[in-house]
Structure formats: C-alpha cells, structure tokens
N, CA, C and O of each residue as an XYZ file, in Angstrom:
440
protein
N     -36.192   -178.515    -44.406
C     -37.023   -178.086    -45.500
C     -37.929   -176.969    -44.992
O     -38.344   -177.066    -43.837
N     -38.328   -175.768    -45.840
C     -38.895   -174.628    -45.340
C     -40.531   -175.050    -45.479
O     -40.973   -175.927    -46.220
N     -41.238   -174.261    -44.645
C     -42.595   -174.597    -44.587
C     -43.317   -174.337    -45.908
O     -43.101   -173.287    -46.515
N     -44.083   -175.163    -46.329
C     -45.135   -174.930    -47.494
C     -43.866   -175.258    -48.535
O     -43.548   -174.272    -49.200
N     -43.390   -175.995    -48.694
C     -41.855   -176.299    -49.973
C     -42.514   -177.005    -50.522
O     -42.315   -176.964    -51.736
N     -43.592   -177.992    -50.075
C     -44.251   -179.018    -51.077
C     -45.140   -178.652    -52.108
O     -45.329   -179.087    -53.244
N     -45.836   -177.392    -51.175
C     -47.054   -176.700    -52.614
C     -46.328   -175.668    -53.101
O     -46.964   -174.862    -53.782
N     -45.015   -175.440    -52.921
C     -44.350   -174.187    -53.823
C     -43.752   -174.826    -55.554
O     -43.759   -174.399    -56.708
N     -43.336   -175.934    -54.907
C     -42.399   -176.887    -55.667
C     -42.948   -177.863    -56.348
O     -42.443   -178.410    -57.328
N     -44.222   -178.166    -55.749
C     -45.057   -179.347    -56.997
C     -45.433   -179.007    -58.305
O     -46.226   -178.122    -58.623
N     -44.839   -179.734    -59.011
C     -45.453   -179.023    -60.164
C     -46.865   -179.984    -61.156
O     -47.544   -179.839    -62.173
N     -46.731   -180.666    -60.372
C     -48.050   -181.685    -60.834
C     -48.271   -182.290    -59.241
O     -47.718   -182.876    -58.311
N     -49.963   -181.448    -59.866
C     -51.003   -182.059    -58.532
C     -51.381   -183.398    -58.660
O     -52.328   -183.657    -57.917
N     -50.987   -184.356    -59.333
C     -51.333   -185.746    -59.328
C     -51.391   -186.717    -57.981
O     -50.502   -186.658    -57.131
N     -52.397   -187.513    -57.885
C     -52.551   -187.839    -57.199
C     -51.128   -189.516    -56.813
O     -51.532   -190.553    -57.339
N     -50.135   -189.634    -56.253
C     -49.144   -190.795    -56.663
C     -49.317   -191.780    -55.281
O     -48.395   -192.482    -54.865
N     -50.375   -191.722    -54.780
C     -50.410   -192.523    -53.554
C     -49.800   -194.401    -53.890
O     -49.047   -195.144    -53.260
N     -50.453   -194.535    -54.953
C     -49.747   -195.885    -55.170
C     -49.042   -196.128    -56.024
O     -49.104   -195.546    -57.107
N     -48.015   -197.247    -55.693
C     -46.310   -197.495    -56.385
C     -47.072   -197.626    -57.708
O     -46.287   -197.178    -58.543
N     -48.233   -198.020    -58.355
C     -48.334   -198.172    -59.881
C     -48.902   -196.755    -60.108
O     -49.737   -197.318    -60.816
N     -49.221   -195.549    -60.176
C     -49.650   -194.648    -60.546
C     -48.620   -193.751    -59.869
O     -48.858   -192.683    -60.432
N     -47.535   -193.488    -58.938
C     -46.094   -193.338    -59.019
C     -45.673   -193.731    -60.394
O     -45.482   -192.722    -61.072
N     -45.432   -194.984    -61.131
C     -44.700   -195.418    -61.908
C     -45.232   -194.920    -63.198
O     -44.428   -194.826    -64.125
N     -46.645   -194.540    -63.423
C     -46.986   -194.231    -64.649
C     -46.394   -192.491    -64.534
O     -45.754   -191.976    -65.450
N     -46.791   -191.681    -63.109
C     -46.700   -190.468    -63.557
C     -45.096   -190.460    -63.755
O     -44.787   -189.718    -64.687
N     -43.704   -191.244    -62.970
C     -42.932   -190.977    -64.337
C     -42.636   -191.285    -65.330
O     -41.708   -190.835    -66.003
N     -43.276   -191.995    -65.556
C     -42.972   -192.515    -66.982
C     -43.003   -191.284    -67.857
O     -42.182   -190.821    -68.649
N     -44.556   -190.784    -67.356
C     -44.967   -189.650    -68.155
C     -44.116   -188.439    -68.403
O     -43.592   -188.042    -69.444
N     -44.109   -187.918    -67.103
C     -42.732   -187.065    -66.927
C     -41.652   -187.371    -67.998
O     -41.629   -186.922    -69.144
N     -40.821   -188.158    -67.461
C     -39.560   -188.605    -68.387
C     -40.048   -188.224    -70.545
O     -39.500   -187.540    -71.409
N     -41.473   -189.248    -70.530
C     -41.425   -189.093    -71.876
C     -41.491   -187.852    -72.446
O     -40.974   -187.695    -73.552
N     -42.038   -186.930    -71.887
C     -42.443   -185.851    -72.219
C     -41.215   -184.729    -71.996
O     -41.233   -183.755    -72.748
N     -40.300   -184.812    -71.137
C     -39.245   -184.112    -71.174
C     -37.934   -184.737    -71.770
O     -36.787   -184.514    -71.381
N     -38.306   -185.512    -72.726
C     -36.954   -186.362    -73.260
C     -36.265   -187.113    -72.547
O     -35.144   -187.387    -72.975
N     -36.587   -187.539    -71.578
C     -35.656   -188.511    -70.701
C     -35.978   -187.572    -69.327
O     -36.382   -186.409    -69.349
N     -35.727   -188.282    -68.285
C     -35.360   -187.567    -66.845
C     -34.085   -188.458    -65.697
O     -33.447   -189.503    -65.832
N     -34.157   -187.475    -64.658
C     -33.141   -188.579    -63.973
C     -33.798   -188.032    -61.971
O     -34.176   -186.957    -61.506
N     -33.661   -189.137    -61.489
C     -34.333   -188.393    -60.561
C     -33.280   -188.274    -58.800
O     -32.284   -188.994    -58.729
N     -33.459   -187.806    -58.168
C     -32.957   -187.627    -56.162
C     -34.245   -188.125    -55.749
O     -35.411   -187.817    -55.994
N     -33.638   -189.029    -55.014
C     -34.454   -189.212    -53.458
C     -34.020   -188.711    -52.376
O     -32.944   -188.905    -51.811
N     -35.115   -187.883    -52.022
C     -34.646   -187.311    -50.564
C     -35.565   -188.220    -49.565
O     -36.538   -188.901    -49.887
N     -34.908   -188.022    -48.058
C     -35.886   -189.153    -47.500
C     -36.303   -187.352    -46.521
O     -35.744   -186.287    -46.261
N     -37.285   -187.866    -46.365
C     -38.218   -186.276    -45.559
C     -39.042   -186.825    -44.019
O     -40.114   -186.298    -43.722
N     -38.530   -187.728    -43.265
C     -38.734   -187.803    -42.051
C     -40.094   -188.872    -42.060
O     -40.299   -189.859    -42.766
N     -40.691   -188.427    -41.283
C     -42.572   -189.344    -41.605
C     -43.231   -189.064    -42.170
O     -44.347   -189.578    -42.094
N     -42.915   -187.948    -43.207
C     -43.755   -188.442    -44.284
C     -43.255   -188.879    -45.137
O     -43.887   -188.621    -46.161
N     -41.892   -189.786    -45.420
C     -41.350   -190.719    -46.617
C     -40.093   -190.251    -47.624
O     -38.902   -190.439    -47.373
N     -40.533   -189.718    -48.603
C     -39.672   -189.800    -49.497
C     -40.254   -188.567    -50.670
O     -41.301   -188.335    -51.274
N     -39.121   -188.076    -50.578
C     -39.588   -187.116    -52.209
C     -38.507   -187.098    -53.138
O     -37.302   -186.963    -52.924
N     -39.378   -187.319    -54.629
C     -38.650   -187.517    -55.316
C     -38.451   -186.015    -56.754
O     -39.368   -185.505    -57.398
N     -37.695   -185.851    -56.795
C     -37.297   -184.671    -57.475
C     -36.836   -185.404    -58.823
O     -35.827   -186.107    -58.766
N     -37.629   -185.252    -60.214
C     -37.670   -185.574    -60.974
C     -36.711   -184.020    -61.752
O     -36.739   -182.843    -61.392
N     -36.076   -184.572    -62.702
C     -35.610   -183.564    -63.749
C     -35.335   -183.608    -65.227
O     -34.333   -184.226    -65.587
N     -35.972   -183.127    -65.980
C     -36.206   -183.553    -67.260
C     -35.077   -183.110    -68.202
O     -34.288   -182.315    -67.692
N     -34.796   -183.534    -69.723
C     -33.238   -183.153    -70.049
C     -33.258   -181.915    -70.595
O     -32.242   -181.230    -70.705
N     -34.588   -181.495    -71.028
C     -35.024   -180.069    -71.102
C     -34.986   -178.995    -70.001
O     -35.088   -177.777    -70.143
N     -34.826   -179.669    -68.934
C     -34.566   -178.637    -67.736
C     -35.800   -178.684    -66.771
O     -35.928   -178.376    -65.586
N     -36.403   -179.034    -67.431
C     -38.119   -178.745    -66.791
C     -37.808   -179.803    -65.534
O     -36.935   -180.599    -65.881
N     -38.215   -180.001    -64.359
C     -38.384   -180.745    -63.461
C     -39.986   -180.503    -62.075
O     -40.542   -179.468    -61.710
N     -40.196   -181.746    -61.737
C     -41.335   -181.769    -60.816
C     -40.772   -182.737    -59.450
O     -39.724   -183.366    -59.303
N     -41.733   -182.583    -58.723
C     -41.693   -183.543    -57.660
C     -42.520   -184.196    -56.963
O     -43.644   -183.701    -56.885
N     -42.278   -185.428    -56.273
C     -43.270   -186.009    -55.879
C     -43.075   -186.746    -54.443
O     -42.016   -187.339    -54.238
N     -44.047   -186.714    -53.487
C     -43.810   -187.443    -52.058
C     -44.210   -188.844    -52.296
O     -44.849   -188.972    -53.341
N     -44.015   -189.954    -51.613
C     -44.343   -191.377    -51.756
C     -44.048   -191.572    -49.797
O     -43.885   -190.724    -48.920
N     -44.090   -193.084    -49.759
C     -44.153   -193.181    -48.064
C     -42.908   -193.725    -47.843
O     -42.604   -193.684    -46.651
N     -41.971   -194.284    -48.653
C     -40.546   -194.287    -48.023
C     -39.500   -193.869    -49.512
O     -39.745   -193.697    -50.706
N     -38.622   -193.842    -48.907
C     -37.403   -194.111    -50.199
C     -37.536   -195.534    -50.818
O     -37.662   -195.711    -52.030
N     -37.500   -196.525    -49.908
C     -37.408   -197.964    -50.937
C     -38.503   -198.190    -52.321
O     -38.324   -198.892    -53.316
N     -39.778   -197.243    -51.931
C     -40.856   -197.122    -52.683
C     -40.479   -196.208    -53.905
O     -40.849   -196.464    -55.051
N     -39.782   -195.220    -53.596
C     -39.570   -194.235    -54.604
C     -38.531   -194.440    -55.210
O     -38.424   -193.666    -56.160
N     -37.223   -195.530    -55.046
C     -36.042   -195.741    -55.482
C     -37.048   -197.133    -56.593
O     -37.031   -197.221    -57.820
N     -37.579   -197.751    -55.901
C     -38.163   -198.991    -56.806
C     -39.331   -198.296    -58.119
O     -39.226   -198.873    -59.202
N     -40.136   -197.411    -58.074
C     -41.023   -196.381    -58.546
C     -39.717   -195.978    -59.894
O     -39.967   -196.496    -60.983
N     -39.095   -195.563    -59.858
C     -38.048   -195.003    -60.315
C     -37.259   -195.920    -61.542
O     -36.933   -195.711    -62.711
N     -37.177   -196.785    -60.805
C     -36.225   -198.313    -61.556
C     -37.091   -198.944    -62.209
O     -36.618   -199.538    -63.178
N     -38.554   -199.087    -62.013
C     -39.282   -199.511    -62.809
C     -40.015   -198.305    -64.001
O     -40.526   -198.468    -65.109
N     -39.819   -197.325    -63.323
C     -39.901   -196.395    -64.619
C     -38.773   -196.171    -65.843
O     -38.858   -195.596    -66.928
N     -37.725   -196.857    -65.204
C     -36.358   -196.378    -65.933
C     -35.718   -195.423    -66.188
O     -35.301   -195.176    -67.319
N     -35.497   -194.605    -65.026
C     -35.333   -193.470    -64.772
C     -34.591   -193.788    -63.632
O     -34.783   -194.514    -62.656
N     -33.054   -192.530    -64.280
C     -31.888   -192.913    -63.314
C     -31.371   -192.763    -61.800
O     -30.361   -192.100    -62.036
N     -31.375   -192.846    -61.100
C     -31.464   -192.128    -59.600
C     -30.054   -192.114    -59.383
O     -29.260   -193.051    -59.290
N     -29.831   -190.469    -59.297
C     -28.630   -190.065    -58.470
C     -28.913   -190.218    -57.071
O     -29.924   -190.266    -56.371
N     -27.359   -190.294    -56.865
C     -26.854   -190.734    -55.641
C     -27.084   -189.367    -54.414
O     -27.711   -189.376    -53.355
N     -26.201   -188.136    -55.159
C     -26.456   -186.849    -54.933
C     -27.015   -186.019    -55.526
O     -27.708   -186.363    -56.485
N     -26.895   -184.443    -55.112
C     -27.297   -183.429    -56.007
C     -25.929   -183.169    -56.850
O     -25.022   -182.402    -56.528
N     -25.984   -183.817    -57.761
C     -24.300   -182.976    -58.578
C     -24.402   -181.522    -59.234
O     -25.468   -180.949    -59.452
N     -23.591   -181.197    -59.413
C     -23.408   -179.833    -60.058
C     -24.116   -179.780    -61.429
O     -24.920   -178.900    -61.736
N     -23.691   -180.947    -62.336
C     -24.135   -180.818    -63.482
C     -26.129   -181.098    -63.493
O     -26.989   -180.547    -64.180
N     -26.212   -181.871    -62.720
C     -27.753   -181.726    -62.294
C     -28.629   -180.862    -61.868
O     -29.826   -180.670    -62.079
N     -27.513   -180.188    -60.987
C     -28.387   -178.634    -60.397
C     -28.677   -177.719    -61.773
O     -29.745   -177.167    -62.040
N     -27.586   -177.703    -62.488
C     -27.246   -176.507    -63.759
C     -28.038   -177.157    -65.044
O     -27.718   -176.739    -66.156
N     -28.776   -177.884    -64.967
C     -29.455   -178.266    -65.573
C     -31.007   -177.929    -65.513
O     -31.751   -178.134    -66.472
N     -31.364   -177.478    -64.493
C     -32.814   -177.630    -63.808
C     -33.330   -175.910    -63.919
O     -32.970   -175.019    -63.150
N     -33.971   -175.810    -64.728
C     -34.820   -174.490    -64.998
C     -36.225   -173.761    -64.202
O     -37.389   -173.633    -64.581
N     -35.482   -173.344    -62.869
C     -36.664   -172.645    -62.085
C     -37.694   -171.451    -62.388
O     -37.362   -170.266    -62.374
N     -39.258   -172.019    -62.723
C     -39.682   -170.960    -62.599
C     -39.662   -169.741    -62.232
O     -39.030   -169.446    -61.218
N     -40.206   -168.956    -62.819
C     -40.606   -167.372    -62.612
C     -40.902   -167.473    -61.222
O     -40.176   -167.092    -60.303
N     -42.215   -168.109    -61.117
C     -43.178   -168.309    -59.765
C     -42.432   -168.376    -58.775
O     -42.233   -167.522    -57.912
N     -41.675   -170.186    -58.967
C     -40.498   -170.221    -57.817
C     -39.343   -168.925    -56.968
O     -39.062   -168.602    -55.814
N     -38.968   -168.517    -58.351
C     -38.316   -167.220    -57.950
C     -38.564   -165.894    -57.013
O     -37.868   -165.225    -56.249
N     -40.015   -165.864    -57.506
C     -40.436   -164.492    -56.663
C     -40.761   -165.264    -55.114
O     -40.760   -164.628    -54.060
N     -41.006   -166.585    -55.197
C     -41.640   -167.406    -54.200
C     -40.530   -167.121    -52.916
O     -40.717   -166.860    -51.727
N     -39.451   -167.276    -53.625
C     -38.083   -167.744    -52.867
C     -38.198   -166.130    -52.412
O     -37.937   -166.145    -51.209
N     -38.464   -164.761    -52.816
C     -37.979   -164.085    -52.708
C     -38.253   -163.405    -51.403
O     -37.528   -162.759    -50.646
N     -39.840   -163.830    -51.358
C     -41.139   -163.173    -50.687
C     -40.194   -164.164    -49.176
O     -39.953   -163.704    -48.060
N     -39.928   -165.261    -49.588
C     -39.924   -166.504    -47.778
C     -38.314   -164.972    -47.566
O     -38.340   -164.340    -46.510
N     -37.216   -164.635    -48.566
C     -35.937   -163.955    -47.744
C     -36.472   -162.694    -47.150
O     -36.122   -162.217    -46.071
N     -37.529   -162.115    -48.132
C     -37.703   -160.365    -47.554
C     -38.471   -160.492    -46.438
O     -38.192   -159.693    -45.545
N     -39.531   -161.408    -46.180
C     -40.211   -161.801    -44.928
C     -39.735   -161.842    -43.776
O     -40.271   -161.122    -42.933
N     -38.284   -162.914    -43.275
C     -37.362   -162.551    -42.384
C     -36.635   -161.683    -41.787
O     -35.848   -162.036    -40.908
C-alpha cells in the first residue's frame, strides 16, 4: 500500500474505533447509497480495512484492528463481504476527481 493511501482514500473522517460505532457507520453508508457490499483487506499491524462500496458507485473506507472485527462489523451490518476484488465490483466504484489528480501527482513525482 502507497504512503498516505489512508488520508487519500477516506472518505469519512469518522471516528470507528469500536465494533458498535463500526456497525452503525455502515449501516449508514449502505442506507444512504442504496445498499453496499464490502473487501476486507488485512493491512499488517494495523488490522483491517474495509472498503465499503455503495450501488450508486459511491464508496468509503475504513481501518478496524483485525479482519475478524471487520468481517463480524460487516455481517452485523448486513452488508455483503466479497471474497475478492471482482471485476464487476471494481466497474462499479466511482473515483473521485480528487483521487484522480491524487493518483496523478504520487506517478509524475517518481
């Protein structure tokens, strides 16, 4: 993962330190984008991030302290967790403007 990916890519500064305020912010998420479905990535010591994606395209993300936390976070939100990144999931997911130039500035930098 490239440096600073967490404050490029968050799209809600919420605070999700605990599994019940994890579970409300997706709830929230999901309701508000018509449904969502989410990836767990596991990210070393610091846990787990979870990449939420809404059916509108819109998607956010969020760190927690393991995967078992963020796979359970998830299931009690009712919100589906892929296995992988599939194709039809990627082509679904509508990247900011911001993101874009973001991405552009980390290639021309090198």
């Amino acid at each position: 993962m490239a440096d600073g990916i967490d404050t490029t890519l968050t799209a809600e500064a919420d605070d999700v330190s605990t599994p019940a305020k994890l579970v409300a912010v997706i709830k929230t998420f999901a309701s508000v984008h018509g449904g969502a479905r989410a990836v767990v990535e596991y990210v070393g010591r610091r846990g787990a991030r979870i990449v939420l994606v809404g059916e509108d395209g819109e998607w956010a993300d969020h760190f927690t302290a393991g995967t078992d936390i963020a796979r359970e976070a998830c299931s009690t939100a009712g919100v589906t967790v892929e296995n992988e990144w599939e194709r039809e999931l990627i082509e679904q997911m509508r990247p900011s403007n911001d993101l874009w130039r973001s991405m552009s500035r980390r290639i021309l930098a090198r």
